[in-house]
C-alpha positions in Angstrom: 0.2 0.0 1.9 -2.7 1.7 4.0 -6.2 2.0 3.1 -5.2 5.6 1.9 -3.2 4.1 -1.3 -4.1 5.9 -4.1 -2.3 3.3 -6.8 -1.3 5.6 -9.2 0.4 4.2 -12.1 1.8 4.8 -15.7 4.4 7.3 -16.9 4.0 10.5 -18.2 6.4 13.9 -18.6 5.9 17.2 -18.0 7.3 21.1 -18.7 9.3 22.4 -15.3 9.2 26.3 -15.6 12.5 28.1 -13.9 10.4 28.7 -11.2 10.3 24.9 -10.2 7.0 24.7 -11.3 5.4 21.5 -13.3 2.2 20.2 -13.4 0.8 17.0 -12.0 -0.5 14.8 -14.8 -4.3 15.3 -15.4 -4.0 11.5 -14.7 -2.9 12.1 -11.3 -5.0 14.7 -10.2 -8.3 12.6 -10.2 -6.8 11.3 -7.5 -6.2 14.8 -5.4 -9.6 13.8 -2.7 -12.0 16.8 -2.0 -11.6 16.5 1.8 -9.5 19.9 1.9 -7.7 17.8 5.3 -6.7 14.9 3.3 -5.8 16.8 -0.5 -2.1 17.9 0.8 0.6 16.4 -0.5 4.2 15.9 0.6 7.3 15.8 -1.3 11.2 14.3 0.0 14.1 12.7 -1.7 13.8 9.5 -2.8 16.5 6.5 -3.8 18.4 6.8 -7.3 18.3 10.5 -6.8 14.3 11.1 -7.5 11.4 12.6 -5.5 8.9 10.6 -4.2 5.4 12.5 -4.0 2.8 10.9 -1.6 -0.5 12.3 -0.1 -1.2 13.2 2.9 -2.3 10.4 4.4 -0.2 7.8 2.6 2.6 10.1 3.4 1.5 9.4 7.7 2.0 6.0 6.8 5.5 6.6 5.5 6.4 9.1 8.0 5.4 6.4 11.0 7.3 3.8 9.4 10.1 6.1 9.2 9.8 6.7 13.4 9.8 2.5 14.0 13.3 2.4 11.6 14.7 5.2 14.2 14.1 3.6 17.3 16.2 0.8 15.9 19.2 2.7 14.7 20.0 3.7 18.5 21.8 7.0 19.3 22.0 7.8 15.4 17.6 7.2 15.1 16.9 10.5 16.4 19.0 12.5 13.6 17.8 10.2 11.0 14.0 10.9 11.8 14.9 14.7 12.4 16.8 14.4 9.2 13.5 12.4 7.8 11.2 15.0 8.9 13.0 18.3 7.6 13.6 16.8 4.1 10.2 16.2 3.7 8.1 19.0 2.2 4.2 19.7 2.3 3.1 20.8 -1.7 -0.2 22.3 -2.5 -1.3 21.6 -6.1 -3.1 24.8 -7.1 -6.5 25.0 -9.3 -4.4 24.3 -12.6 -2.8 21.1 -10.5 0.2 23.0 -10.6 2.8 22.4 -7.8 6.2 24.2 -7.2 9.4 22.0 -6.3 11.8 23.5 -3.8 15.4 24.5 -5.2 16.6 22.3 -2.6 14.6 19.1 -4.0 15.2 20.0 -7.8 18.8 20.1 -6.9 19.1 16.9 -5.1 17.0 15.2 -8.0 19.1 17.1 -10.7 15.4 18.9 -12.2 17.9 21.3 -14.1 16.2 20.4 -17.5 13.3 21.7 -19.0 11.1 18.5 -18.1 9.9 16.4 -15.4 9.7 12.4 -15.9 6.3 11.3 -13.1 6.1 7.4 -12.6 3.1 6.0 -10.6 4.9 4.1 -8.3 1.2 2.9 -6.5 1.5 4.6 -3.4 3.6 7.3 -4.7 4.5 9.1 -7.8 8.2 9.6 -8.2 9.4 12.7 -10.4 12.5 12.2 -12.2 14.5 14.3 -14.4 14.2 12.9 -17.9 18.2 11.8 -18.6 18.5 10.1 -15.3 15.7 7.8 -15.9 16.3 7.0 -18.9 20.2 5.5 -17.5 18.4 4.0 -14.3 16.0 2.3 -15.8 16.3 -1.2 -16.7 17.2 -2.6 -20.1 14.4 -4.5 -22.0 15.4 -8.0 -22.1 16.6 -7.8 -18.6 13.1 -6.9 -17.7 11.8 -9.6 -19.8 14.0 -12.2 -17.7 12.8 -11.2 -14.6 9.3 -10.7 -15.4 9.1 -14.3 -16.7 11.0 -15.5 -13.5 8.4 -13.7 -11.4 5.7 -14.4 -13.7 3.8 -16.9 -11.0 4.1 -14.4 -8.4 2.9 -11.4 -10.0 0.0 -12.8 -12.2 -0.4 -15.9 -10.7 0.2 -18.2 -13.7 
């Protein structure tokens, strides 16, 4: 992660008008920095059929990370980081910290409901629409069998 991560964590859910529009959660937005050059945010598909939203800067990070997967793809790198690049969206979250999801994005995500599902992801918040979380995401006791397998790693017990 680059000195830009903003760790955002926590889940939360919010309205999607049928305009694309939702609203970040208020807990999110303390993180939205007052340099004007570095508030922008950037919003592309993401695995499992969710967005991933990142800043600006964490999103350079991302983007050059992307580039250095290319150049080892060969012939087929240069479409993939084109592909990269014109998936990937600049948002601006308005006063209200309001932010409009491109028909293209909500349809890839499936955002057809009447709710958006935002999980800090650290670096990243990914939005979800509500039904597809809830059958991605991972049963309890299985989560309780690998949490106590990686126990010693994660809180260094």
């Amino acid at each position: 992660m680059s000195a830009d991560c903003l760790y955002f964590s926590g889940v939360y859910e919010n309205r999607l008008s049928a305009k694309g529009q939702v609203a970040l959660p208020a807990r999110f937005r303390q993180f939205i920095p007052d340099d004007p050059a570095r508030a922008g945010f950037v919003l592309l598909p993401g695995r499992e059929r969710c967005l991933y939203l990142y800043s600006a800067g964490e999103f350079a990070e991302v983007s050059r990370r992307a580039r250095e997967a290319a150049r080892g793809m060969g012939a087929s790198g240069v479409e993939f980081h084109r592909r990269f690049r014109e998936d990937a969206v600049p948002v601006e979250i308005d006063a209200q910290g309001r932010m409009v999801i491109p028909e293209a994005l909500r349809d890839y995500a499936g955002l057809t409901g009447h709710s958006v599902r935002f999980v800090g992801m650290g670096d990243r918040v990914e939005l979800w629409d509500v039904e597809t979380r809830a059958q991605t995401r991972m049963e309890a006791e299985e989560f309780d069998r690998r949490r106590s397998e990686a126990g010693d790693a994660i809180f260094g017990l």
